[in-house]
BATI-831044 format. One line per 10 residues: number of its first residue (from 0); for each residue x, y, z of C-alpha. Coordinates in steps of 0.5 Angstrom, whole numbers, plus 2048, in hexadecimal, padded with zeros to 3 digits. Layout:
NUM) X:Y:Z | ... .
//
This chain:
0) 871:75B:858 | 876:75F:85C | 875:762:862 | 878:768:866 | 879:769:86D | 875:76E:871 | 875:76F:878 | 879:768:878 | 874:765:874 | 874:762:86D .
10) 86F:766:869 | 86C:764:862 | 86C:76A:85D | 865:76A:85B | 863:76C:863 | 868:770:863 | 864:774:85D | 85F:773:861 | 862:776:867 | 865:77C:862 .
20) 85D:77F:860 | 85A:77E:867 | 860:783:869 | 85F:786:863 | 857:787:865 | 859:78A:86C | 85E:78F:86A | 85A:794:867 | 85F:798:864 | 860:794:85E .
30) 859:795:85B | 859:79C:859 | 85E:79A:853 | 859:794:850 | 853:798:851 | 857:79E:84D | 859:799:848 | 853:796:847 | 84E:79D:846 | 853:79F:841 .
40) 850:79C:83B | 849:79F:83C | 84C:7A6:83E | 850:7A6:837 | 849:7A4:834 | 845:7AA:837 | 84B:7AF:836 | 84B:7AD:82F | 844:7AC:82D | 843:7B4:82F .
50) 849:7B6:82A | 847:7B2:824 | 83F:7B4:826 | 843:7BC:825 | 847:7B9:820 | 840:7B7:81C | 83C:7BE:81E | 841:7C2:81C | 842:7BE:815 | 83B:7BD:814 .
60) 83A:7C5:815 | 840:7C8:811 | 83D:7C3:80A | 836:7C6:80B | 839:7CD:80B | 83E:7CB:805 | 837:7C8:802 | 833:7CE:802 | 838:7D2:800 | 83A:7CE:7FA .
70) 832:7CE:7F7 | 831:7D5:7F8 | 838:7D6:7F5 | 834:7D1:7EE | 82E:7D5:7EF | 832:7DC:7EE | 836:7D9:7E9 | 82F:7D6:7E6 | 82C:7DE:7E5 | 825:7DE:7E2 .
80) 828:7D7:7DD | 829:7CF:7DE | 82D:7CC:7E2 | 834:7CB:7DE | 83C:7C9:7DE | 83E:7D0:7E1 | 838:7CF:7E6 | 83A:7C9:7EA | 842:7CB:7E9 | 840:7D0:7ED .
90) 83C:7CC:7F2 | 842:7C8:7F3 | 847:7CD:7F3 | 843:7CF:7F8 | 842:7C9:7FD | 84A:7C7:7FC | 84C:7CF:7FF | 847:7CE:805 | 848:7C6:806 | 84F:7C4:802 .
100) 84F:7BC:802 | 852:7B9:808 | 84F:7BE:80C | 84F:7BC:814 | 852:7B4:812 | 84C:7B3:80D | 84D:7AF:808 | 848:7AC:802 | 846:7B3:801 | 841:7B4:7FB .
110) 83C:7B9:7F9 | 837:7BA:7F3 | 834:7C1:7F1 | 82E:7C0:7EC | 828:7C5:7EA | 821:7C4:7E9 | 81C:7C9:7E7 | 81F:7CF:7EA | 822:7CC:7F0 | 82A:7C9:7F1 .
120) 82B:7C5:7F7 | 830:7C1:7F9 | 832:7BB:7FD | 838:7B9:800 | 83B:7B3:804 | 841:7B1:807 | 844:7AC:80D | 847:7AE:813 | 84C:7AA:816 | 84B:7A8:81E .
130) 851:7A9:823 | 850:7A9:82A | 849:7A5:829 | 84D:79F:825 | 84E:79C:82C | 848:79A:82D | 847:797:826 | 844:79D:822 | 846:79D:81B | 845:7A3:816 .
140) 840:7A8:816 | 83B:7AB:80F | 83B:7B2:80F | 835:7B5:80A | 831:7BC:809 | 82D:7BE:804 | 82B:7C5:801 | 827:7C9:7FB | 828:7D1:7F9 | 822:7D3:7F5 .
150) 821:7DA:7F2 | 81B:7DC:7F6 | 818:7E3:7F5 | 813:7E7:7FA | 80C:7E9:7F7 | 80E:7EE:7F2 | 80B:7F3:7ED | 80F:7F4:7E6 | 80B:7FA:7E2 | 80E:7FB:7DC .
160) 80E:802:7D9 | 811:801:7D3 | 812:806:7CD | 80F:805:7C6 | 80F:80B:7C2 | 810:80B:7BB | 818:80C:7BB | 818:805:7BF | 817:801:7B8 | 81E:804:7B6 .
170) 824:800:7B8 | 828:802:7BF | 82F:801:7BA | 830:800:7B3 | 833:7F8:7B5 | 82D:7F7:7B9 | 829:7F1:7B4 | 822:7F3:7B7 | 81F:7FA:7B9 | 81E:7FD:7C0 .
180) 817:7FA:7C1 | 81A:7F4:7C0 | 820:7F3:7C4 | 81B:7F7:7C9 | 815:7F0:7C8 | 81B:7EB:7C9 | 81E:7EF:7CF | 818:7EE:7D2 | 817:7E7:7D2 | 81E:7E6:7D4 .
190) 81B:7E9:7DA | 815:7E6:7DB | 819:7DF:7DB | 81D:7E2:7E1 | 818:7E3:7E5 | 812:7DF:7E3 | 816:7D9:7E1 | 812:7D7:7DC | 815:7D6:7D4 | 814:7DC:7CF .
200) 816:7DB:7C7 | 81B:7E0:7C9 | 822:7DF:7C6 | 825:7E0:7CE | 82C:7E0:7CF | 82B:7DB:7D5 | 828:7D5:7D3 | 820:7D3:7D4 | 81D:7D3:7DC | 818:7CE:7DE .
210) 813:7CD:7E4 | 810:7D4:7E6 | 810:7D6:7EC | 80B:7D5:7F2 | 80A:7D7:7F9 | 80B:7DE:7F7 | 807:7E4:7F3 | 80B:7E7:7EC | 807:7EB:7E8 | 809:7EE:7E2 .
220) 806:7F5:7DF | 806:7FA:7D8 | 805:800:7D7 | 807:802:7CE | 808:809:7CF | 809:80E:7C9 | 805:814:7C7 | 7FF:810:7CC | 7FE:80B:7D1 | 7F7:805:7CF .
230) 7F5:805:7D6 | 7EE:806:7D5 | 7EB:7FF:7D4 | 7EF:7FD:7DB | 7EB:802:7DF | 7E3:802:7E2 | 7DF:806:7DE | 7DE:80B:7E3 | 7E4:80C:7E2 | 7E3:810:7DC .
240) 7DE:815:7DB | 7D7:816:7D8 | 7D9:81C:7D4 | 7DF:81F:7D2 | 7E2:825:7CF | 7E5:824:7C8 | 7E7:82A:7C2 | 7E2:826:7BE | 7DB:829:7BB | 7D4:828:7BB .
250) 7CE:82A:7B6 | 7CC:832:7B9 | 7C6:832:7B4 | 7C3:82E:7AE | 7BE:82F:7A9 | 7BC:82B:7A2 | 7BC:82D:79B | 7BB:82A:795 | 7BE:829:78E | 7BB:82B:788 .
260) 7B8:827:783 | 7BB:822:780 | 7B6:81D:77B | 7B7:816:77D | 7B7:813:775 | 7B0:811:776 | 7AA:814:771 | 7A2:814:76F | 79F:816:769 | 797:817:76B .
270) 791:818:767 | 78F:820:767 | 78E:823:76D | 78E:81C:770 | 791:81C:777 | 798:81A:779 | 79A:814:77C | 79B:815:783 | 7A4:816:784 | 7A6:811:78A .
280) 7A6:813:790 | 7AA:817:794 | 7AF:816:79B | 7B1:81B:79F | 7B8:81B:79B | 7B6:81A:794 | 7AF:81E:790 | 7AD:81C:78A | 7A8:821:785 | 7A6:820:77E .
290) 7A6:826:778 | 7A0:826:773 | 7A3:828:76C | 79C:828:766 | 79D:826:760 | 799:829:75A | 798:828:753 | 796:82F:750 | 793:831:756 | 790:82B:758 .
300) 792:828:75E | 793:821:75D | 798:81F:763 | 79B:820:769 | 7A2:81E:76C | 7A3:81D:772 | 7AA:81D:775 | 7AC:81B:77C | 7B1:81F:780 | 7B5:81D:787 .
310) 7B8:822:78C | 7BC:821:793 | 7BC:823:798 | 7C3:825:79C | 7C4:826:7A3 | 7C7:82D:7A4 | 7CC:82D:7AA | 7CF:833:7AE | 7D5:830:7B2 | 7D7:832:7B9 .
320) 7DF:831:7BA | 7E3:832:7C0 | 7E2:82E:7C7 | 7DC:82A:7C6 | 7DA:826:7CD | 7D7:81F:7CA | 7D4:819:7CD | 7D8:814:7CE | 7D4:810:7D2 | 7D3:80B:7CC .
330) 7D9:808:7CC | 7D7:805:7D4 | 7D3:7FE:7D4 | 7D2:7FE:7DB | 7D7:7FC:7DF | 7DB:7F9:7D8 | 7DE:7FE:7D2 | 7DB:7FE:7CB | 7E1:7FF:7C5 | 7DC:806:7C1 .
340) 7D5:809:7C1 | 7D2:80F:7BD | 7D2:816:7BC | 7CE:81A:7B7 | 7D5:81F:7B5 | 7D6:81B:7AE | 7D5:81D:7A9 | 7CF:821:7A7 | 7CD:820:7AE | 7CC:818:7AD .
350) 7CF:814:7B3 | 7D6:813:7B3 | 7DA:80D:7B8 | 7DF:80E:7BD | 7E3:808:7BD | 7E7:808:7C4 | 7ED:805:7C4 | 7EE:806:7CC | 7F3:80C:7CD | 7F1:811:7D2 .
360) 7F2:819:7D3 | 7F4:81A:7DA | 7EF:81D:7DF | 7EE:824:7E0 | 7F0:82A:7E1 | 7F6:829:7DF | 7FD:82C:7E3 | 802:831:7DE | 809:832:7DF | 810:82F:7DE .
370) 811:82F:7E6 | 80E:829:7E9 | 812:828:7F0 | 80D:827:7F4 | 808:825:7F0 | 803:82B:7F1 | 7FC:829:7F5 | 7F6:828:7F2 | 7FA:826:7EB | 7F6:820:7EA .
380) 7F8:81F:7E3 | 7FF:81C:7E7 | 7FC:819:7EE | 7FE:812:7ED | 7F9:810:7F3 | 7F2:814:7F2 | 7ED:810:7F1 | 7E7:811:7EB | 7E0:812:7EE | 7DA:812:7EA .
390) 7D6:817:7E7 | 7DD:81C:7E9 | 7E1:81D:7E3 | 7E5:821:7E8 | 7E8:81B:7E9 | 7E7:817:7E3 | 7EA:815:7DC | 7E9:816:7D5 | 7E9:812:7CF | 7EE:814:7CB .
400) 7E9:814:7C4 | 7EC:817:7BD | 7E5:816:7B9 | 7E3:81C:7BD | 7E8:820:7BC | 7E7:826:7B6 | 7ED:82A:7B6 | 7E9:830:7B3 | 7EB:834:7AD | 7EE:82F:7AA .
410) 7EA:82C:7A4 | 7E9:825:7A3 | 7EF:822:7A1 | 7F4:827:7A3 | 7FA:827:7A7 | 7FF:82A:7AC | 7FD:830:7B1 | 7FD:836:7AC | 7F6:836:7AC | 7F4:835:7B3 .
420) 7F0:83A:7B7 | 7EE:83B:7BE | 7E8:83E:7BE | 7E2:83B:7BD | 7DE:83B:7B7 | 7D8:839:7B5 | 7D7:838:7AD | 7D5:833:7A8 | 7DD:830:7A7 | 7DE:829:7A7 .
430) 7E5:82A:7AB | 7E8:824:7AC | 7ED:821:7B2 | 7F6:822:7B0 | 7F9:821:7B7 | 7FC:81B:7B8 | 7FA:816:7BC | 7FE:80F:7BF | 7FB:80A:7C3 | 800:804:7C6 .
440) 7FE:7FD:7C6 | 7FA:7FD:7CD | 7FD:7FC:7D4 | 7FC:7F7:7D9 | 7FB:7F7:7E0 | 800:7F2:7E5 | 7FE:7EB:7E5 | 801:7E5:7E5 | 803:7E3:7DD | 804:7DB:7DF .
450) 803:7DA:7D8 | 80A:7DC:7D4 | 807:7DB:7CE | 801:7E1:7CF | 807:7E5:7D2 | 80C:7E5:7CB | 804:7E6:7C7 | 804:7EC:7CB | 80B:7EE:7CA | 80B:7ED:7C3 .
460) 805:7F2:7C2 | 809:7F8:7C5 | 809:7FC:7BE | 80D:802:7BD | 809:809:7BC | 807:810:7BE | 80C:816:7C3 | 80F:815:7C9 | 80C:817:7CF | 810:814:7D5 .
470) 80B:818:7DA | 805:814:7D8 | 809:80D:7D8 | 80B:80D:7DF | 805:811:7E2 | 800:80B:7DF | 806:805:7E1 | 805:807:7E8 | 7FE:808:7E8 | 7FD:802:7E6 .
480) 802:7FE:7EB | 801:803:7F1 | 7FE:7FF:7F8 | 7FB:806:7F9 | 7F7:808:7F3 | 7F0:806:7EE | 7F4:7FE:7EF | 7F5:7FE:7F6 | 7F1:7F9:7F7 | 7F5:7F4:7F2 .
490) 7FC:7F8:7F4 | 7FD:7F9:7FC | 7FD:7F1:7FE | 7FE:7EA:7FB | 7F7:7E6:7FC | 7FA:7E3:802 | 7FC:7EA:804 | 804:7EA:803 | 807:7F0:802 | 80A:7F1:7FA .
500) 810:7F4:7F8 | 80F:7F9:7F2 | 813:7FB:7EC | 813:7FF:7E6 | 817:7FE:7E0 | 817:805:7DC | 81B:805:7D5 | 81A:809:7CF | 81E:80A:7C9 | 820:812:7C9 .
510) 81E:819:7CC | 816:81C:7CC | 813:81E:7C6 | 80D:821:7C5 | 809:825:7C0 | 803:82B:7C1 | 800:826:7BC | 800:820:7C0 | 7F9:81E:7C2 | 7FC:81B:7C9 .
520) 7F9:819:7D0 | 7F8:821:7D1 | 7F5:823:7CA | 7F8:826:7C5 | 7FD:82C:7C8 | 7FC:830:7C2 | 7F4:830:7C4 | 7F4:82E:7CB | 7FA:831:7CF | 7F8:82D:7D5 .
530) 800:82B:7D5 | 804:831:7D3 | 807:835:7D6 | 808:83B:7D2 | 800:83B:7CF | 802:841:7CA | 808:83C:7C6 | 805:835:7C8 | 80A:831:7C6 | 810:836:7C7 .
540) 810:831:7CE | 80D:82B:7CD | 812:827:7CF | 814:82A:7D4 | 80E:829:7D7 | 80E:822:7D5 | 815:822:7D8 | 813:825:7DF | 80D:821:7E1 | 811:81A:7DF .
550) 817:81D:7E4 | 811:81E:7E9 | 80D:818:7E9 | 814:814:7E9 | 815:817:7F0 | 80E:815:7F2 | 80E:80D:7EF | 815:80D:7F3 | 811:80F:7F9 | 80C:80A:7F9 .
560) 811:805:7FA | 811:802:7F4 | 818:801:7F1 | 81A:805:7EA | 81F:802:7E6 | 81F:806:7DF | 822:804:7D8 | 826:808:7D2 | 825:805:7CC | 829:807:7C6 .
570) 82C:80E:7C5 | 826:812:7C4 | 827:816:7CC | 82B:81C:7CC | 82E:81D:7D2 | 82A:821:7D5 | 824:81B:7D5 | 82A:816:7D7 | 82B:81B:7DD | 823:81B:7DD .
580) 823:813:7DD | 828:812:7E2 | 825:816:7E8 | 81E:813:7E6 | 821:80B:7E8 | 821:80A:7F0 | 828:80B:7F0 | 82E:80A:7EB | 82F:803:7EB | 827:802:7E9 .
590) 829:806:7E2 | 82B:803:7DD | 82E:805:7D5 | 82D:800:7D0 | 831:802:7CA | 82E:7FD:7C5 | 828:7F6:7C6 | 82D:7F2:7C9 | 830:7F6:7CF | 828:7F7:7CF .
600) 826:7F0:7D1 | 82D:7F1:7D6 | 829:7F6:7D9 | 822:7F3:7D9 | 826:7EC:7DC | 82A:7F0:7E1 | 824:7F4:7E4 | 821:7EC:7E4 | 826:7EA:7E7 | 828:7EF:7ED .
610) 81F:7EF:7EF | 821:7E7:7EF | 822:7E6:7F6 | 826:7DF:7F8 | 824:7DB:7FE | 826:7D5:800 | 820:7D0:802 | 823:7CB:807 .
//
């Protein structure tokens, strides 16, 4: 070992190391460096655990929004049909534009976009390299999200208005391969596996949903209109009168007669003036008598024949023709409804049944005109809302009922209004009736349809028959789904009490057609004249009578806040009902022109589409 001198000693080197850290401790100039050094390395740590934790949020938030955009993005894509290629390219196309790979330094980056019962949802991961935190040891972070997009619609009521008059058995376009009725059937359950997310044997352009829906109120109405509306089995009984008036008959008086004899082919020969045997006895529609012939020899008595007669009895009817009130009370059991009863108004005053197959006549009295803006006070017959009373026929219905109808002066047999007469009459003719009557398939009042096979039964019996009349469709869609009228009860709320959007679908095939002949839900305008606006030529302005009431009622469905959207169907509409049509929708963008069946079902599935609203559930 050396050694050094110091103040003129010889020192070892390891005290002079000695001596050097105890100057060092007293000269505390010197520590401020170490200290610096030495805190260095926790300081970088907590600077770089905030930016990484900055780094990580903000990686974590932009994926969740680039996520949710994605599945929204595939559910659109989806519309009202399954999940396919073109649905998860645009899941995908739209993640990448909102999150692109390497986004923030990420790496590993892997998403999935799958759909089950109607919902998308996604799944996301990637890492996220550490910068400043790998002093401290930390490696790379995972980064993940989730997400889902369903089509979740509000509670909504969708009341089918639709037409079903004899011209909807023809085809819109000569290259349609089905009739009208038919591509309106299959619109209709395209629309219905839309929002109901229920399968129907329609042939869709999407491919079949599955799942339902839960958590919400859809509801589905239908109203077939044509020359009626078959309302009368969904309404209460005292919402139809006891007694209604009809142009119809009743016996004015009556009386018996009886046929002359004629023998019966029975004979008895008796001895002399012997006795007859007794002839049968009569009943009170059939006398019997017997007639004695002698039989002489020279003029001997020797025999006596007797033949036997029988005469009937005919019942002699005067007929009273004109309006006739009838009890109809028949029809009601209680509270439940019966299909026919009975009236003595047959033939020979015997009794004749009523069949009822559920078309109304509107309450009366009735408003005339071809100006309906505003609907006039006191025109029960347009009021949406007014509800029945019992015992009031003020504010009741009438069973639409042609069995009683006698068009009079025309003979048993006859057609055509040439014969017919205003005036009543009271004469022993046996009238008959010749105006003509359409009832369509009955209507049913909103409910849930959960079973799409019940729904396409339903659809499929829509048949086309009878005249159109447009007021008297929309004026009975709207009574039945009104949160306000004789359904308020099912109508204002859900059960649970939650507020329902409502929407009316309107379609029809072609312009107001009307007859006098026409026994409709205001009678026969040739006899009645409750609907006409010139009396003296009652169907000189029959439609547009019809036409006037419907572009009111238009006014007063869109002023109950229900959603009107309204169909054109083929080229039965001349401009004029076009122009109609489309001031009838709620606005320009809820009407619709469907040339031919397939831009029908477009139609239908746009209407689905835009009441479908998209919201994301995580």
């Amino acid at each position: 070992m050396t050694a050094k001198r110091i103040g003129g000693k010889s020192v070892p080197r390891r005290a002079r190391f000695a001596a050097f850290l105890r100057w060092l401790l007293r000269d505390i100039g010197g520590n401020t460096l170490a200290i610096g050094a030495a805190a260095m390395i926790p300081l970088i740590g907590m600077m770089g655990g905030a930016l990484d934790v900055s780094r990580l949020y903000l990686t974590k938030t932009r994926m969740q929004h680039a996520c949710d955009a994605a599945v929204l993005a595939g559910r659109r894509t989806m519309g009202g049909g399954t999940w396919n290629a073109a649905s998860l390219a645009a899941a995908n196309q739209f993640f990448n534009a909102n999150y692109p790979p390497g986004a923030y330094g990420s790496a590993a980056l892997t998403t999935s976009f799958t759909e089950s019962g109607g919902k998308v949802s996604g799944a996301i991961s990637a890492t996220l390299p550490m910068t400043l935190m790998r002093v401290l040891g930390a490696g790379d972070k995972p980064v993940t999200v989730v997400c889902d997009a369903d089509m979740r619609l509000p509670n909504t009521d969708v009341m089918f208005v639709l037409d079903t008059t004899g011209s909807m058995g023809d085809r819109a376009v000569s290259t349609d391969t089905q009739t009208k009725i038919q591509g309106l059937r299959n619109a209709v359950k395209c629309f219905y596996e839309i929002l109901a997310k229920l399968p129907t044997d329609g042939l869709c352009t999407s491919s079949k949903p599955s799942g339902g829906t839960s958590g919400v109120q859809i509801r589905f109405g239908f109203v077939p209109y044509a020359t009626n509306v078959n309302v009368g089995y969904l309404l209460p009984t005292r919402a139809i009168a006891n007694r209604w008036t009809y142009q119809s008959r009743e016996i004015a008086s009556s009386g018996t007669t009886w046929t002359n004899p004629v023998p019966t082919g029975q004979s008895v020969t008796v001895n002399g003036n012997d006795p007859c045997p007794a002839p049968p006895a009569s009943t009170p529609t059939r006398r019997f008598t017997v007639q004695r012939t002698p039989n002489y020899f020279l003029i001997f008595l020797i025999s006596t024949t007797c033949t036997y007669y029988s005469s009937d009895a005919t019942q002699t009817i005067t007929w009273r023709y004109g309006e006739i009130s009838h009890n109809i009370s028949g029809l009601k059991n209680g509270t439940n409804w019966n299909t026919s009863f009975t009236l003595p108004i047959g033939t020979g005053g015997n009794p004749l049944t009523i069949d009822w197959r559920g078309c109304i006549e509107e309450r009366r009295p009735t408003v005339s005109g071809t100006n309906f803006s505003p609907i006039p006070a006191g025109a029960t017959d347009l009021d949406i809302d007014a509800v029945p009373t019992a015992d009031d026929p003020a504010t009741q219905w009438g069973p639409a009922l042609p069995g009683l109808i006698f068009t009079r002066r025309t003979p048993a047999g006859g057609s055509g209004t040439g014969a017919w007469n205003r005036d009543a009459i009271s004469v022993s003719d046996d009238y008959g009736n010749t105006s003509y009557f359409a009832c369509p398939q009955p209507a049913k009042r909103l409910q849930s349809w959960d079973n799409p096979y019940t729904f396409d039964s339903y659809v499929d019996s829509l048949t086309p028959e009878g005249n159109t009349y447009h007021d008297i469709g929309i004026l009975w869609g709207a009574r039945l789904m009104s949160p306000t009228g004789i359904f308020a009860a099912d109508n204002a709320k859900t059960p649970s009490g939650g507020d329902i959007e409502r929407h009316m679908i309107f379609m029809t095939d072609g312009d107001t057609a009307t007859a006098a002949s026409d026994y409709s839900a205001y009678g026969i305008p040739w006899f009645d004249r409750r609907n006409v606006a010139n009396p003296s030529a009652p169907g000189a302005s029959l439609n547009n009578e019809v036409n006037a009431r419907f572009e009111a009622l238009c006014t007063a469905v869109k002023n109950k806040n229900i959603t009107l959207w309204v169909i054109s169907f083929g080229n039965g509409s001349n401009a004029d009902t076009e122009a109609r049509l489309q001031r009838c929708a709620s606005s320009g963008t809820y009407y619709f022109k469907a040339a031919d069946s397939a831009a029908l079902q477009t139609a239908f599935t746009s209407i689905a589409t835009q009441i479908s609203q998209l919201r994301l559930t995580k």
